[in-house]
C-alpha positions as CSV (number, residue, x, y, z in Angstrom):
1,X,-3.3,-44.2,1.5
2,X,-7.2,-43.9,0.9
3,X,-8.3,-44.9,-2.5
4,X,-9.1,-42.5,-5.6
5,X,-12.6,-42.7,-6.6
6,X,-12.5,-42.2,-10.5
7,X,-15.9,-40.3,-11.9
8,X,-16.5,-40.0,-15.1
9,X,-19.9,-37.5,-15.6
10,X,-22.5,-37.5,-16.8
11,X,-23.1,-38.8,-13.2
12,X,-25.9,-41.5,-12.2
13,X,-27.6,-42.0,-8.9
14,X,-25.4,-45.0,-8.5
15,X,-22.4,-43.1,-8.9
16,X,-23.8,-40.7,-6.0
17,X,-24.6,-43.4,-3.8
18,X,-20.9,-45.3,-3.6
19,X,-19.7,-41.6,-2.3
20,X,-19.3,-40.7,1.4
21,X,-17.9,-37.6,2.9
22,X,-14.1,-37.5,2.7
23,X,-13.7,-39.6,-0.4
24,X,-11.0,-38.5,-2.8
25,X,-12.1,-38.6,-6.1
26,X,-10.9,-38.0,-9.7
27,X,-12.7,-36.4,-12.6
28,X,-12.2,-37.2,-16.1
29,X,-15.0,-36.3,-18.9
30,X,-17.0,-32.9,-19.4
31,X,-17.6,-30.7,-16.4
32,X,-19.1,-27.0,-16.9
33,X,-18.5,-23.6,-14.5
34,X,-20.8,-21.6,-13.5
35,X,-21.2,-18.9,-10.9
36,X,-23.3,-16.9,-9.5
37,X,-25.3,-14.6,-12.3
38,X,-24.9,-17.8,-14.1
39,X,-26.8,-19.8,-11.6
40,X,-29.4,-17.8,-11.5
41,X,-30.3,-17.3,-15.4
42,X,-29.9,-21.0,-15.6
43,X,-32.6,-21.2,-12.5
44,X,-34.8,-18.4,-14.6
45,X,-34.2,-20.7,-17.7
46,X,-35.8,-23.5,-15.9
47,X,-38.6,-21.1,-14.4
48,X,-39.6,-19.9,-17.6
49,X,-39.4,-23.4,-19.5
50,X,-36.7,-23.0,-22.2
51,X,-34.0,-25.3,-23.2
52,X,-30.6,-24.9,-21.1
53,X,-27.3,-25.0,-23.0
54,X,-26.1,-28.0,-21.4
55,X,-28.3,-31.1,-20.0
56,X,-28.4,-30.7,-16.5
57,X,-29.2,-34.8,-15.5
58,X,-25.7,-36.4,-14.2
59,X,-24.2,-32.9,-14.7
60,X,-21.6,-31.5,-12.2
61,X,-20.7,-27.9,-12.1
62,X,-17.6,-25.7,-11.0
63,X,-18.0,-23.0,-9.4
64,X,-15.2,-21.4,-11.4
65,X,-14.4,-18.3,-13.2
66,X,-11.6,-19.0,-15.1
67,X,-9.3,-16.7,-16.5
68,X,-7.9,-16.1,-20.0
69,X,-6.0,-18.5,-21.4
70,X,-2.1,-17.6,-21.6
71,X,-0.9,-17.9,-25.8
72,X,-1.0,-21.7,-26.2
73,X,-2.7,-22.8,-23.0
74,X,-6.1,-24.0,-23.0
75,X,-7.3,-22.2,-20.2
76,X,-6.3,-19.8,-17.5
77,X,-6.2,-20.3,-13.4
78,X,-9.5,-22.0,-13.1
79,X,-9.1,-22.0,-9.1
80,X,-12.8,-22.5,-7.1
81,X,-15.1,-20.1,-5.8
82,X,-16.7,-19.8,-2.8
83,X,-20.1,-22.4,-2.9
84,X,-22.4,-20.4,-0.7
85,X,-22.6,-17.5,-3.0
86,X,-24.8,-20.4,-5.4
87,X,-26.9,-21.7,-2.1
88,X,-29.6,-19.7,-3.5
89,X,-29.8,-21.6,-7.1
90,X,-28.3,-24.7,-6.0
91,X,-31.6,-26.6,-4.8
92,X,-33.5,-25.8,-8.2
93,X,-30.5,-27.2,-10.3
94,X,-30.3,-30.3,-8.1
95,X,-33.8,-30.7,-8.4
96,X,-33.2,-30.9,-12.0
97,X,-30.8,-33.4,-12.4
98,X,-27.7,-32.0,-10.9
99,X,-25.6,-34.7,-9.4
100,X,-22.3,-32.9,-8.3
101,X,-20.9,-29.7,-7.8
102,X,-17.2,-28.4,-6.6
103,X,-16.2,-25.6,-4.8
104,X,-15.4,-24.4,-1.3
105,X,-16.5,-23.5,1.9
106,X,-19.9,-24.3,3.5
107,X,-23.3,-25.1,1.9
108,X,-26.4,-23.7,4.0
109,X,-29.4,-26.5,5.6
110,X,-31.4,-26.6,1.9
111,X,-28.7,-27.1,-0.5
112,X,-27.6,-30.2,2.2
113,X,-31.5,-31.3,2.4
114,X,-31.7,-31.0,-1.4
115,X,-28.4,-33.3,-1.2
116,X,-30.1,-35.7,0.6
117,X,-34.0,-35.6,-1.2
118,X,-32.4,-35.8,-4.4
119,X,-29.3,-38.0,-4.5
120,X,-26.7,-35.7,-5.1
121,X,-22.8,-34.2,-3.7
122,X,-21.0,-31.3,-3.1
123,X,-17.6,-31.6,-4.2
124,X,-14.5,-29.1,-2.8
125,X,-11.3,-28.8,-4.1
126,X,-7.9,-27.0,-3.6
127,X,-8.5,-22.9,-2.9
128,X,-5.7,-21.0,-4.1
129,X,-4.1,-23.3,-6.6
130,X,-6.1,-22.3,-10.2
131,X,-3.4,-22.6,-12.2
132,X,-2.1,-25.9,-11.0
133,X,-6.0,-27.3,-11.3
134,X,-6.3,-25.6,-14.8
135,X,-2.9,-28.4,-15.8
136,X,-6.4,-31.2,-15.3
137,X,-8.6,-29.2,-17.7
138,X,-7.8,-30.1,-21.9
139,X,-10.3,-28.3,-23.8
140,X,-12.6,-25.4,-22.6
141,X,-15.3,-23.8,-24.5
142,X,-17.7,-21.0,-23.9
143,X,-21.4,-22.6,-24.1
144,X,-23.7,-19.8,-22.8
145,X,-24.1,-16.3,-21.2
146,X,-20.5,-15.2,-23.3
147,X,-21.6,-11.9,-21.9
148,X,-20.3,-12.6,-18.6
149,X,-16.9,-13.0,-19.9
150,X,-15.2,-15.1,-17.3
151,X,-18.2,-16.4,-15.7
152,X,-19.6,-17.6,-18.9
153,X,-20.5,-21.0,-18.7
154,X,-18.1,-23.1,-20.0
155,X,-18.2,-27.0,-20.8
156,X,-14.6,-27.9,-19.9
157,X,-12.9,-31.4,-20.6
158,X,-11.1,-32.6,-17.8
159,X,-8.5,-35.3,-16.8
160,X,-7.9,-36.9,-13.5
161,X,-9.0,-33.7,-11.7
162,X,-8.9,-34.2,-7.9
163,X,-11.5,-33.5,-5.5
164,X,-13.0,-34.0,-2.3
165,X,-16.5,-35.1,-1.5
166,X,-17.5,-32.5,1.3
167,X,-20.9,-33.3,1.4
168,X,-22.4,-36.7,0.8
169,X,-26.2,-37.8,-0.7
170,X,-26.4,-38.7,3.0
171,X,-26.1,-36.1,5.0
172,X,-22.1,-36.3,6.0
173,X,-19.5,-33.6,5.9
174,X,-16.2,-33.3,5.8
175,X,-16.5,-29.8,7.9
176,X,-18.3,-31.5,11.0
């Protein structure tokens, strides 16, 4: 059985560098989702020059949505989206520090280049199975954009969450 790479973000390059496509990994520390209308305030954030909500250097982001939590539970299904929909915003964030994000599906030719320039991965993880991947997640609190509801960002805690590196710092894929 392949080994389990254990991460534990704030990411460095280093970290980055030891990960090749098709590398199981496992999360523990402070992750944050984001989609989409996220993505691109954070980008517009950055355009404009005011302070983000959370530091983006060594930062990984889901591409999540979760839903509300159930009485007692600390989250909802917090299942991936799909990553393209963020290919538009992703190269600005990872030229900002962004070191790893999950989703799935494809990333288009400049989110992999940005990869490559800038020392950073594309993560993917299990489609379909939210609820089991929310049983990882320990503490989840809305950070920015609350008006988005369930694609607020949110800085969630996470333990031993499992992913897949689909896209490596070097240029690899899993989907090749």
């Amino acid at each position: 059985m392949d080994e389990i790479k254990e991460l534990h973000p704030p990411l460095t390059e280093a970290d980055v560098r030891l990960l090749k496509a098709g590398d199981q990994v496992s999360l523990t520390g402070v992750i944050y989702t984001a989609r989409d209308i996220a993505h691109k305030r954070l980008c517009e954030s950055i355009d404009s020059g005011c302070k983000l909500a959370f530091e983006l250097e060594g930062a990984i982001i889901y591409f999540c949505g979760p839903t509300p939590a159930r009485p007692g539970k600390v989250i909802g299904a917090a299942g991936p989206t799909m990553s393209s929909r963020m290919d538009a915003f992703s190269p600005k964030l990872i030229a900002n520090g962004l070191k790893a994000m999950i989703g799935k599906g494809y990333r288009d030719a400049e989110v992999r280049d940005a990869l490559k320039k800038y020392g950073a991965v594309h993560l993917s993880t299990i489609g379909g199975a939210g609820a089991l991947l929310s049983k990882h997640i320990v503490s989840a609190e809305v950070i920015a954009y609350e008006d988005l509801g369930a694609e607020a960002i949110t800085k969630l805690e996470v333990v031993d969450f499992p992913a897949v590196v689909a896209y490596d710092c070097y240029g690899n894929s899993v989907y090749k």
